[in-house]
N, C-alpha and C positions, 0 to 999 in steps of 0.2 A: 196664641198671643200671650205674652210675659204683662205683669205689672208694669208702669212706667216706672221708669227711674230717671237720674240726672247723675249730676257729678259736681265739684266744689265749686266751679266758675262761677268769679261774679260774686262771692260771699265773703264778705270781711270779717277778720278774725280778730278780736278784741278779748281779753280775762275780766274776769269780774270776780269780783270779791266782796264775803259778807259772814260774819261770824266765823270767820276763820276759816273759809272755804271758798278756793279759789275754783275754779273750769273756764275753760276758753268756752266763749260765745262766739257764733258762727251767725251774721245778721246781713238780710239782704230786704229789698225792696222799700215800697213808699205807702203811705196811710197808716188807716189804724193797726197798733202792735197787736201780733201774734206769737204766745211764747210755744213752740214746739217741741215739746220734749221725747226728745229719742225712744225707740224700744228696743230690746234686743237684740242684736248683742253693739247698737251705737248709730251713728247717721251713718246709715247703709244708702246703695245708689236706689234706695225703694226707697225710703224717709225722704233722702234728694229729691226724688220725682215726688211724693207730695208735697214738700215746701214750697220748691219751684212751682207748684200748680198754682197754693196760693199765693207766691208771689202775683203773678199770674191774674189772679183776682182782684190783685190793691189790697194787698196787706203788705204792713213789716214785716217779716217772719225773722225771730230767732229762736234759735236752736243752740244750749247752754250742751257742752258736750260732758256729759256726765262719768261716762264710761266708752271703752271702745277707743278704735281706731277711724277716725271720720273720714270719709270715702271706701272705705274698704269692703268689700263684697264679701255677702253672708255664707257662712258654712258652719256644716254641723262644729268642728271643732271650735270653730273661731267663738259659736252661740255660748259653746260649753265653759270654754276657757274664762269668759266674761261673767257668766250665770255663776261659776264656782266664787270668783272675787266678790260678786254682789252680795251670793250668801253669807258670808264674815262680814259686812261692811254693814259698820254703825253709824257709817248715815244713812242706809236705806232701810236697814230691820226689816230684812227679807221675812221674817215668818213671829217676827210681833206681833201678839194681837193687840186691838184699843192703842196702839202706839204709836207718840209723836215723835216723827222721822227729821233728824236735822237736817236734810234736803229741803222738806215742805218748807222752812223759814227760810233757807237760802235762795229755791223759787219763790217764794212770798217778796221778798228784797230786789229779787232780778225784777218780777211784773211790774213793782213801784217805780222802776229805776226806768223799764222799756213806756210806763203809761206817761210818764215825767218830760219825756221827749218825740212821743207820736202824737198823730191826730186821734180826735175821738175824745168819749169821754172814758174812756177805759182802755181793760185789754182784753185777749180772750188768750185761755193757757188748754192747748191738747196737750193731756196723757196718755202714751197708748203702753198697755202690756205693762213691765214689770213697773210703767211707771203714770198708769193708768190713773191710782187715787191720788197721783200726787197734784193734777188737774184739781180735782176736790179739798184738798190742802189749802192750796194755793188759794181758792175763793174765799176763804176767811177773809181777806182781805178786800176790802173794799173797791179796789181798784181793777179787781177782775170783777169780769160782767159774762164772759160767755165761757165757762170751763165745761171743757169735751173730757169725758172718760171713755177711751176705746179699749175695750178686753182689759178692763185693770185687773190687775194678777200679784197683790201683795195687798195681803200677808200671801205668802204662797200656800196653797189653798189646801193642807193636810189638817183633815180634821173637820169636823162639821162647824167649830169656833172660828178657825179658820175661814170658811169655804164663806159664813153668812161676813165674815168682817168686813168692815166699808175702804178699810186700809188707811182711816187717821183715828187720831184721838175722839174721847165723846165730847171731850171740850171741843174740839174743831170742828164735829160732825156737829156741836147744838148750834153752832157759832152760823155755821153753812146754812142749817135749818132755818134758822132765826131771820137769816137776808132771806129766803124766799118768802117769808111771812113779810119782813119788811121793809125791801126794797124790790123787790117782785127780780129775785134775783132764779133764772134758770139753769137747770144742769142738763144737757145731753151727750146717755151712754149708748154705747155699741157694744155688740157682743153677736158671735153665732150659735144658733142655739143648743149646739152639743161642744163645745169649749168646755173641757174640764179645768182651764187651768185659768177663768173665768167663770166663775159654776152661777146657776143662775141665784143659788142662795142670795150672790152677794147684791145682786140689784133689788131680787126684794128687801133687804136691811134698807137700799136707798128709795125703794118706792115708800115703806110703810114710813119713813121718817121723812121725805122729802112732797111725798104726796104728787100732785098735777105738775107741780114743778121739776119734776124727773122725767124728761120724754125719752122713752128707750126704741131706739133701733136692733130690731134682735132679726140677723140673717139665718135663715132656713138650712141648716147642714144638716139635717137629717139624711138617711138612707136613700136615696132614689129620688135628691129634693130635686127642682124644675133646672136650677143653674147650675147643676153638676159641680156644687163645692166635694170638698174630703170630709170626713168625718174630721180630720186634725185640722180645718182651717182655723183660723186663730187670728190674723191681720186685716182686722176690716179695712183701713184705710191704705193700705200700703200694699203687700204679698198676695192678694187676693183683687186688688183692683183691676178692671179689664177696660180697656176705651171701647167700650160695645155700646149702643143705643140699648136701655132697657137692660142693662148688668144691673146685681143690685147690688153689688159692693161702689159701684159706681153710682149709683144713685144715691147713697151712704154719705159719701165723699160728699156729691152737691147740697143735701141736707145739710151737714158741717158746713160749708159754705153762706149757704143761706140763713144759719144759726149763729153764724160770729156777723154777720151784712145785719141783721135784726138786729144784734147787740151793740154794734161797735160802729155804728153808720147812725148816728144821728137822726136823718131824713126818714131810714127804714125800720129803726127801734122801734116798737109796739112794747105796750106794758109790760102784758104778759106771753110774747109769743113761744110759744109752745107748737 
C-alpha cells in the first residue's frame, strides 16, 4: 500500500502578493483556514492527498505554491533540481543560522489575509520539511493559533549550530515563546527519530524554550522498529502515510487533525490542549 495522494480537481487558483513577493495560492474547501505549506520538491500528488484529507475534515486549506511544479510527481531529479534553486534563494536562507527569512513575512501576510475571510477565530499554518519552521515563523503573529512543524529541515542541518537551530530569528523565537506564556498559544512537531535532516537537536532548542507548550510526535525509525519504517523516512504526514488501522504515521496525521479542531473550532478549543 502507497501513501494517499490526489490531484488538482476542485482547487482554485488565485496569486497573492506581499512585500514584493508574489506565488499562486491553490485554496479549496469550507470552515476554518488552514495554510498548508508544501515540502519538497512542491504540491506533490502526496501533499494533494493530505490537503484533500483535510479538506475532508472542514477545513479551508491553502496551499501558497512556493517552489515546484504543482501536481507533478516526485523524483529524485525533480527533488534535486528544486533543492539546488532553494539553496541560493534569499527568501528561504537555506543554511542561515538565527535568520529572518522573507518568506516567514510573506506567510505571516497570507495567514492574516486567509484568517480575514474564514470561520474561526484564527488559523492553523503546517510546515513540513525544508519548510517546516516556517510553521513557527508564521505564529508570531497573532492570528495563527495552531502551527504544525513536520520534519523542519532549515537551516539545513550541517553543523552542530545548525542541527540545534529552530529555523527563525531569536526575535521571532522570543516573540512565539512569549504567546505560549501569553496567550496559551501551542506548537506541534513531528519528526522520526533517526531523521538526520531533522536532527533531534533542533526540538530540544524548541522544548527548552517552548516548554509543555511543544507537544512532539517523534515516530520510531530505528532498526527492526514495529512499523517497518526506513532508516531514511522523513514525511510523516504525507510519503510515509498508510490508510492501515493502528499505522502510526497515520495516527500522526489524526493527532494534526484533532490539534487544528482544539484550535480553530471554537466549541472544541480547550486552553491549553496539548
Amino acid at each position: 500500500m502507497s501513501a494517499p495522494t490526489s490531484d488538482l480537481t476542485g482547487w482554485q487558483i488565485t496569486p497573492f502578493t506581499d512585500a514584493g513577493i508574489t506565488h499562486d495560492v491553490y485554496e479549496k474547501g469550507e470552515g476554518p483556514g488552514v495554510v498548508l505549506v508544501p515540502e519538497i520538491p512542491g504540491i506533490s500528488p502526496e501533499v494533494l492527498g493530505l490537503a484533500d484529507h483535510l479538506v475532508e475534515r472542514g477545513f479551508t486549506v491553502a496551499m501558497p505554491s512556493l517552489f515546484g511544479t504543482p501536481g507533478r510527481a516526485v523524483s529524485g531529479g525533480y527533488i534535486g533540481g528544486v533543492l539546488a534553486r532553494l539553496c541560493v534563494s534569499a527568501e528561504f536562507r537555506a543554511f542561515g543560522v538565527g535568520a529572518r527569512r522573507p518568506v516567514a513575512d510573506y506567510l505571516r501576510a497570507f495567514a492574516r489575509d486567509l484568517a480575514s475571510r474564514t470561520p474561526g477565530p484564527g488559523v492553523g499554518v503546517i510546515g513540513m520539511c525544508f519548510t517546516g519552521g516556517f510553521a513557527l515563523a508564521a505564529a508570531v503573529d497573532e492570528v495563527v493559533l495552531a502551527p504544525v512543524l513536520s520534519q523542519p529541515s532549515v537551516p539545513l542541518p550541517l553543523g552542530s549550530g545548525r542541527r540545534r537551530d529552530p529555523g527563525v530569528s531569536e526575535e521571532e523565537f522570543a516573540t512565539v515563546a512569549g504567546r505560549t506564556k501569553g496567550s496559551n498559544l501551542c506548537v506541534l512537531g513531528l519528526r522520526f527519530s533517526g531523521d538526520r535532516a531533522c536532527p533531534p537537536d533542533r526540538f530540544a532548542t524548541l522544548r527548552e524554550r517552548l516548554g509543555d507548550a511543544f507537544e512532539v510526535i517523534e515516530l520510531d525509525s530505528s532498526p527492526g522498529n514495529a512499523a517497518g519504517f526506513k532508516k531514511s523516512a522523513h514525511s510523516v504526514l504525507t510519503e510515509e502515510v498508510r490508510e492501515e488501522p493502528g499505522h502510526p504515521a497515520l495516527a500522526a496525521r489524526e493527532r494534526v487533525v484533532g490539534f487544528l479542531t482544539e484550535r480553530l473550532l471554537p466549541a472544541g478549543r480547550g486552553d491549553h490542549a496539548v
